[in-house]
C-alpha positions in Angstrom: 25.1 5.3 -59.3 26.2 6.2 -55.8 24.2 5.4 -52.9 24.9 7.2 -49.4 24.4 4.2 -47.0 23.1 7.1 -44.0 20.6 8.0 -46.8 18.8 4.7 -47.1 15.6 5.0 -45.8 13.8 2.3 -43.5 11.5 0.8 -46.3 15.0 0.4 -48.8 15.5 1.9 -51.9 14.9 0.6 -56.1 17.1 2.5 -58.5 16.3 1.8 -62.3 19.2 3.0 -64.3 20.0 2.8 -68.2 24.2 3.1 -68.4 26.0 3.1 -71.8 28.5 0.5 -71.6 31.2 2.8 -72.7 31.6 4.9 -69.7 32.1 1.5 -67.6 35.1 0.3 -69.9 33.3 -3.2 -70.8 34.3 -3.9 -74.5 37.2 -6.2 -75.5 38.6 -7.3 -78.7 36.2 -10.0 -79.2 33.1 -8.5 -76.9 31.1 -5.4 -78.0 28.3 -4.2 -76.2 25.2 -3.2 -78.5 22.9 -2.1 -76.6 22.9 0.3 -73.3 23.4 -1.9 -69.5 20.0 -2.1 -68.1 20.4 -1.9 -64.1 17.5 -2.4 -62.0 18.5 -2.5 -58.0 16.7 -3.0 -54.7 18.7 -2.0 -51.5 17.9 -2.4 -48.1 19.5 -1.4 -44.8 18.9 -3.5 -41.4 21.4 -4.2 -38.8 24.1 -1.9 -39.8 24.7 -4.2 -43.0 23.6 -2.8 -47.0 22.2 -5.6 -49.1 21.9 -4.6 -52.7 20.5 -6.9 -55.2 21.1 -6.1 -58.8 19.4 -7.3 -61.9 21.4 -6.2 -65.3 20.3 -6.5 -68.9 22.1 -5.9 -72.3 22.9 -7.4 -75.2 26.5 -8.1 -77.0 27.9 -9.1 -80.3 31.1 -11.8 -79.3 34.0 -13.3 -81.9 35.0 -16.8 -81.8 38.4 -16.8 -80.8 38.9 -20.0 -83.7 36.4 -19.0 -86.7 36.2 -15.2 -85.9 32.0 -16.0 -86.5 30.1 -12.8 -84.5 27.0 -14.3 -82.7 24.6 -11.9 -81.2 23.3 -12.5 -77.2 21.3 -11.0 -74.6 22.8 -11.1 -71.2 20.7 -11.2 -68.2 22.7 -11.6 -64.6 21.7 -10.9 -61.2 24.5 -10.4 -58.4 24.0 -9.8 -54.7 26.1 -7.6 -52.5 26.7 -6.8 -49.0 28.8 -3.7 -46.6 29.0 -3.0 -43.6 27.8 0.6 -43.1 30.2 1.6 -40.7 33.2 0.6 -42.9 31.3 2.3 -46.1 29.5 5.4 -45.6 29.1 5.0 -49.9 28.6 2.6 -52.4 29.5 2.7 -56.0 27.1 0.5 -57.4 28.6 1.0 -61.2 31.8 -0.5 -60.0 30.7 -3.2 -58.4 28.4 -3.7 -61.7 31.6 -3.6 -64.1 34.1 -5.8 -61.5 31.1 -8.3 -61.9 30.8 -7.7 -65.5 34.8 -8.0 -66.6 35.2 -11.4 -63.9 32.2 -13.0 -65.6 33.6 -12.8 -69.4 35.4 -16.1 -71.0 38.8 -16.5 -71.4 38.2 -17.8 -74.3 34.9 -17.4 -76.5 33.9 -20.3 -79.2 30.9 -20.4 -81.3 30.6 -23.4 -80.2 31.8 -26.6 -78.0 33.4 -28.1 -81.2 34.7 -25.0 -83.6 37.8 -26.3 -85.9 38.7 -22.8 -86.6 40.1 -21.3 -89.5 42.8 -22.6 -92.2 46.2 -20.7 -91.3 47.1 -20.8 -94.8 44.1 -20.0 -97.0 41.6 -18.8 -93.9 39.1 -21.1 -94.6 36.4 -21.7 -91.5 36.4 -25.1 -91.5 33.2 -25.4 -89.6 31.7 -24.6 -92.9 34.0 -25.6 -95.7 37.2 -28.2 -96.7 40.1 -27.2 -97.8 43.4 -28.7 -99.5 45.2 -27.9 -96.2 42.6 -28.9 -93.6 42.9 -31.1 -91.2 43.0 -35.1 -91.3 
C-alpha cells in the first residue's frame, strides 16, 4: 500500500484494502490473527503536508500469559499520520499500519484484571478449580 505523495490528487484519495496479517509479521506467541486486517484510508494533500487517516479492522485469538485461557476479539483502531512531502516523495502505509499494530500490543495479556494462573505442580487454572497445592 504505497502511495506517491506527487500522485495525490486535489480532492484526496480513499484506499480500501483487505491484508493477510501474515505478510505484515503481526503474530506472537500468545497473539494470532484470525481473520485478514481490514484497512480503510482517506488521504489528503494541502500545504505541502500528507495527512492519512486510517481505520483498521480484524479479529485475534490472545493466551493469558497466567491461565493460558484463549479469548477471541475484534480489534477496531484508527491512527492518524502526517509527512512532509518534500522529505517523502512515498509513503508505505502497511508499515506504518504494522509499527502501529506491534507498539499497541500488551506486554503482558490476562484474561482478566484478577487471573490466579495456573498450579506449577499439577497445572490446575485456579480461576476455575482448587487444588491441594493452591494458594492460601
Amino acid at each position: 500500500m504505497l502511495i506517491r505523495t506527487g500522485e495525490i490528487p486535489l480532492d484526496g484519495l480513499e484506499i480500501h484494502e483487505t491484508v493477510d496479517p501474515s505478510l505484515l509479521d503481526l503474530g506472537t506467541e500468545s497473539i494470532q490473527y484470525t481473520a485478514p486486517l481490514q484497512i480503510d484510508c482517506t488521504v489528503r494533500k494541502e500545504l505541502g503536508v500528507v495527512t492519512v487517516e486510517a481505520a483498521i479492522g480484524t479479529a485475534v485469538e490472545m493466551t493469558c500469559h497466567l491461565c493460558l485461557r484463549v479469548l477471541g476479539e475484534d480489534v477496531a483502531r484508527r491512527f492518524q499520520w502526517y509527512y512532509k512531502v518534500q522529505d517523502h516523495p512515498q509513503i508505505d502505509v502497511l508499515e506504518e499500519v504494522r509499527q502501529e499494530i506491534m507498539l499497541g500490543y500488551p506486554m503482558v495479556w490476562l484474561c482478566r484484571e484478577d487471573c490466579r494462573g495456573l498450579c506449577p505442580q499439577c497445572g490446575a487454572n485456579w480461576n476455575e478449580e482448587t487444588c491441594v497445592h493452591g494458594p492460601t
